[in-house]
C-alpha positions in Angstrom: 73.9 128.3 93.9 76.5 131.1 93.4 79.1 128.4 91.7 77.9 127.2 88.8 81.3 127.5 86.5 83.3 125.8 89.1 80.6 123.1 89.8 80.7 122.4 86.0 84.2 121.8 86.1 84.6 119.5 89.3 81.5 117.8 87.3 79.6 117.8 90.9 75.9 118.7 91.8 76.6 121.3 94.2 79.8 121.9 96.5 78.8 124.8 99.2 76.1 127.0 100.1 77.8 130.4 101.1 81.3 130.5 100.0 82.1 134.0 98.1 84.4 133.4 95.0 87.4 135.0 95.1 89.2 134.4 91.4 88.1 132.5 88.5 90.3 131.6 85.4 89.9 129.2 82.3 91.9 128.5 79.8 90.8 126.1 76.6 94.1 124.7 76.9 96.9 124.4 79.3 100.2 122.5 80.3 100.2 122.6 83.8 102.2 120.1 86.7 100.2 118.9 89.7 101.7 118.2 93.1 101.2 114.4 93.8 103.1 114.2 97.1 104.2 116.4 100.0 106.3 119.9 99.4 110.4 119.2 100.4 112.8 122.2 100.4 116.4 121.3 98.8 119.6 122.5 99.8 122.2 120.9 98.1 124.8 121.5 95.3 122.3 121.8 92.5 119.4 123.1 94.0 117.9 124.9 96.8 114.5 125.9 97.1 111.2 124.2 97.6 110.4 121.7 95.5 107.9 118.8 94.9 108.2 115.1 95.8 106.7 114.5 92.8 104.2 115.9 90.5 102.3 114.9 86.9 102.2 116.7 84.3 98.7 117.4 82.7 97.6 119.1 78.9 94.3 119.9 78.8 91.1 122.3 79.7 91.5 123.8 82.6 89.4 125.8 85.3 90.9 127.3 88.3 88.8 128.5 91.4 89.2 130.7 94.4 86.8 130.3 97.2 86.4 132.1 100.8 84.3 129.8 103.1 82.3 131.5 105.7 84.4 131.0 109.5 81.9 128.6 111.4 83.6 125.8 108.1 86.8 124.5 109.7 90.0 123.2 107.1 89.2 119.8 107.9 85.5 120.1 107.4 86.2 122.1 103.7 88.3 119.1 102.5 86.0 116.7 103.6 83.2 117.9 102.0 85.3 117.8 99.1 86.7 114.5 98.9 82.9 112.9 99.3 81.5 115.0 96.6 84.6 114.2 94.6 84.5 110.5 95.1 80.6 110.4 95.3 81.2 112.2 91.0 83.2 108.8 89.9 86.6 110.6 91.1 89.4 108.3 92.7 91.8 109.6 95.3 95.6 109.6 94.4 96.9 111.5 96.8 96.2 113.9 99.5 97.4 115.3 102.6 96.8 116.7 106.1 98.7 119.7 108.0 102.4 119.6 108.6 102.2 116.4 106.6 102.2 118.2 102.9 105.2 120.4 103.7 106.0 124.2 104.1 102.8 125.9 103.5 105.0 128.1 101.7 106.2 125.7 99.1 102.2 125.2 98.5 102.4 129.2 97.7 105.2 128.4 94.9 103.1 125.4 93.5 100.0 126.3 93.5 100.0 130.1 92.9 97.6 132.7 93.6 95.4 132.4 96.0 97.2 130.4 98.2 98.0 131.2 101.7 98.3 130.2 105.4 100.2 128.4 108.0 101.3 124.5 107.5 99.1 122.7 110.2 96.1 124.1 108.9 96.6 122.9 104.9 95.2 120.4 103.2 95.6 119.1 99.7 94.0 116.2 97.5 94.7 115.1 93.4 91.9 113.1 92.0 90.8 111.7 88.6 88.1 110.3 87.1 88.5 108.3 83.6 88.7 104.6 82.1 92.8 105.0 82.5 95.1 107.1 84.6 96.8 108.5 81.7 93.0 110.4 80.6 90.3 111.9 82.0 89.7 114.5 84.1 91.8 115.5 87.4 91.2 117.6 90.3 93.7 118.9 93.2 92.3 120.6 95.5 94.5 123.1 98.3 92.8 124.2 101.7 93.9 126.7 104.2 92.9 129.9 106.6 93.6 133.1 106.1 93.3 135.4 108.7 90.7 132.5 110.9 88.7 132.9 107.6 88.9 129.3 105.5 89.8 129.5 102.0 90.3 126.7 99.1 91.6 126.3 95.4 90.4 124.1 92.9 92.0 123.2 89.6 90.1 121.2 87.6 91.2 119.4 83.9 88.8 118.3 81.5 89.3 115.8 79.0 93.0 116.3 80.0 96.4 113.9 78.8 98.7 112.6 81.5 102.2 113.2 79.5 104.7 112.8 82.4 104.9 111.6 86.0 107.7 112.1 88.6 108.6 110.3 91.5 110.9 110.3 94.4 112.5 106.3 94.5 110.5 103.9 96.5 112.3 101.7 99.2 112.9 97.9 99.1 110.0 96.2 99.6 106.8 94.3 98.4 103.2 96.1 97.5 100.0 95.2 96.2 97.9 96.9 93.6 94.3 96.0 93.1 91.7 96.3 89.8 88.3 96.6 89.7 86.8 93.5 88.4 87.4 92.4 84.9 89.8 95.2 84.5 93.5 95.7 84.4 93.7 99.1 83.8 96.3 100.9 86.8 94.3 104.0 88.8 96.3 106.7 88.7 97.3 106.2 92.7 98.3 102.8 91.4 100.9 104.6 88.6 102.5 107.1 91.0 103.9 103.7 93.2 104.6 101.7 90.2 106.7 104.2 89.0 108.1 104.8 92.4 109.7 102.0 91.6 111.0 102.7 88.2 112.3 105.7 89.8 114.5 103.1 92.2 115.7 101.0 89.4 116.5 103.8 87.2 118.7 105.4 90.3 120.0 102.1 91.9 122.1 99.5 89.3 122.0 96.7 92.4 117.8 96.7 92.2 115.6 94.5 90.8 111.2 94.1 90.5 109.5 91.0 90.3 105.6 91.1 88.8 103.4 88.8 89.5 99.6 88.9 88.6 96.6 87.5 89.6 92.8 87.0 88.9 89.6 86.1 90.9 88.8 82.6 89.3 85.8 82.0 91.2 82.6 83.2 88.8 84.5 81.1 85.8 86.2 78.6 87.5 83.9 75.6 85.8 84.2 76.4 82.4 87.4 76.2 79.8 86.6 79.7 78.6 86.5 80.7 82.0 89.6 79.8 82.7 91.4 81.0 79.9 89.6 84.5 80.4 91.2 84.8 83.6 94.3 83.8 82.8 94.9 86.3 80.0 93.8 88.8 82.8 96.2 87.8 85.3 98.7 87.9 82.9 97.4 91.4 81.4 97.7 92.9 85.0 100.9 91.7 85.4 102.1 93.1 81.8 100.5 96.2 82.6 102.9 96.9 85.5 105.8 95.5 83.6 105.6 97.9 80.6 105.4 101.2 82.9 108.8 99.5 84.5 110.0 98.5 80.8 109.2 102.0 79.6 110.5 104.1 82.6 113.2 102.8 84.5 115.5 101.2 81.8 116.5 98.5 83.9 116.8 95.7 81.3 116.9 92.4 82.7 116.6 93.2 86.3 112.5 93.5 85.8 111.2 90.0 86.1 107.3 89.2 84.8 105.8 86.0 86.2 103.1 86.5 84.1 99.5 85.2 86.0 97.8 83.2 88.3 94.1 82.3 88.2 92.9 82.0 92.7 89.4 80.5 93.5 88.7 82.3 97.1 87.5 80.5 99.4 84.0 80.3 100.4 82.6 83.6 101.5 85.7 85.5 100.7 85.8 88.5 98.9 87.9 88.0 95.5 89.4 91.5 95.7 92.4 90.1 97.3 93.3 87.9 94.1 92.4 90.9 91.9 95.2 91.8 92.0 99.8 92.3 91.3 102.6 91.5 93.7 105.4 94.5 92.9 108.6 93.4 94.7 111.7 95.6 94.9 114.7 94.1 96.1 118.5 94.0 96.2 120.0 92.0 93.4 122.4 89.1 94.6 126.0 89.0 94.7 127.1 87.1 91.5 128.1 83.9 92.0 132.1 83.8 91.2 133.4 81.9 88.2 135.7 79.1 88.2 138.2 81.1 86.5 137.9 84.3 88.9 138.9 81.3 92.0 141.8 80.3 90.1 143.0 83.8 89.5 142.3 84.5 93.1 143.3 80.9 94.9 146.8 81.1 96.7 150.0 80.0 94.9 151.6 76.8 96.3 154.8 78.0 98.3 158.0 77.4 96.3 161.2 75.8 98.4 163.4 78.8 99.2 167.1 78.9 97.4 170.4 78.0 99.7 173.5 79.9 99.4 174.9 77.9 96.9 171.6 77.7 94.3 170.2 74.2 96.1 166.9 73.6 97.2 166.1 73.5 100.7 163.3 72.0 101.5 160.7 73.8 103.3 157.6 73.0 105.8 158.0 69.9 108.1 161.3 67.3 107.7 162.3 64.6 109.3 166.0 65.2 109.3 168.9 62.3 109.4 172.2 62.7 110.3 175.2 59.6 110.0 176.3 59.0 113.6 180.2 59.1 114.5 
């Protein structure tokens, strides 16, 4: 097997059987940002250029890869191969995409650096990681294209690597669910690029506001006190989970609301994944409600009778008038 350093660092058995490496690099330690969603270019007043839709930003080990793939291995093929041995190594996905879908190829160019080339509909890219918590581990992104008919990919590769920051673009209104592996209430990294999605949207938008609420599979402990109580605490750790990154990150004060947790027993037969899991809602705020004051202040004066000619009173609105017959 002709990759043996790169195989080391995507911590996989093997990854191809003919591919001809084009560059290697390492470096023992490295502050680097990650795409973790599609290539935009800007235009506007303060920028123009291409830019990410969001990206983390990673310190760590890191290994960098160059490989030509023999012709009869199509794009699609190459990143397939890679997101099964990826997965099949303990790696989760976070985010990936397909042809025109990532962007300008040449954006990728600007990102990614050397060694990256081709046309947008035949790119593909995919971020992974693989650790207890999405803020550690080790991470992955992976950038396919052809050059010249001839299939070529880039690997980056961080071990033992620190998650310091993460941008988003703002999510839209609406509600999401995030799942956890059972007995756990740790957030994959997929799972922290949408919650703060919508830290991004309360940080940007005053008249937003995020709702929590979390929730546990109750059915192995349902018959026991202790059981109970366990899963309570871990609904309620789930939901805290998602309210912190919203506390920490979007400075939105009063307009995050925690439920805290609910314990579900599923019915028979039913997989308890569904209740292992948090509601996120994003939502307009409502209109205050006015204040008694703010009515009077606003509430139209009674008319006053208009003045005569000689400083009397005439009375206004509807009379009945009398007048002495001669």
């Amino acid at each position: 097997m002709a990759l043996a350093g790169a195989v080391k660092a995507l911590q996989v058995p093997a990854l191809f059987d003919h591919e001809t490496v084009m560059a290697r690099t390492y470096q023992s330690r490295i502050n680097i940002e990650l795409p973790s969603s599609p290539i935009r270019y800007l235009d506007n007043e303060t920028r123009q250029g291409y830019a990410s839709g969001g990206e983390v930003h990673l310190v760590g080990r890191m290994r960098r890869v160059v490989l030509d793939h023999p012709p009869a291995d199509s794009d699609l093929s190459i990143i397939e191969h890679y997101r099964a041995r990826l997965t099949g190594a303990g790696y989760r996905i976070a985010f990936e995409c397909h042809r025109d879908e990532c962007g300008d190829a040449p954006g990728w160019r600007l990102m990614l650096g050397q060694g990256v080339i081709g046309e947008s509909d035949s790119q593909h890219y995919l971020l992974a990681h693989k650790g207890k918590q999405a803020e550690r581990g080790d991470y992955v992104a992976v950038y396919v294209n052809e050059v010249d008919d001839l299939p070529r990919s880039v690997a980056i590769s961080l071990e033992n690597a620190r998650l310091t920051r993460v941008l988003t673009l703002a999510a839209e209104p609406g509600e999401q669910q995030l799942f956890f592996a059972l007995n756990d209430s740790r957030l994959s990294l997929a799972d922290l690029l949408r919650v703060d999605r919508v830290a991004t949207a309360l940080r940007e938008q005053d008249d937003l506001q995020a709702s929590v609420t979390g929730y546990a599979d109750g059915a192995g402990d349902a018959a026991t006190e202790n059981g109970r109580d366990s899963n309570r605490r871990l609904a309620r750790e789930r939901a805290d989970r998602v309210a912190t990154w919203l506390a920490d990150h979007a400075d939105a004060g009063d307009r995050v609301a925690n439920h805290g947790g609910q314990v579900q027993v599923p019915p028979p037969g039913e997989d308890g994944r569904h209740w292992r899991r948090v509601d996120l809602i994003l939502e307009q705020r409502p209109a205050p409600a006015p204040t008694p004051q703010a009515d009077a202040e606003t509430a139209t004066p009674p008319s006053e009778p208009a003045p005569t000619g000689d400083g009397a009173t005439q009375p206004q609105g509807d009379q009945d008038n009398e007048t002495d017959s001669v």
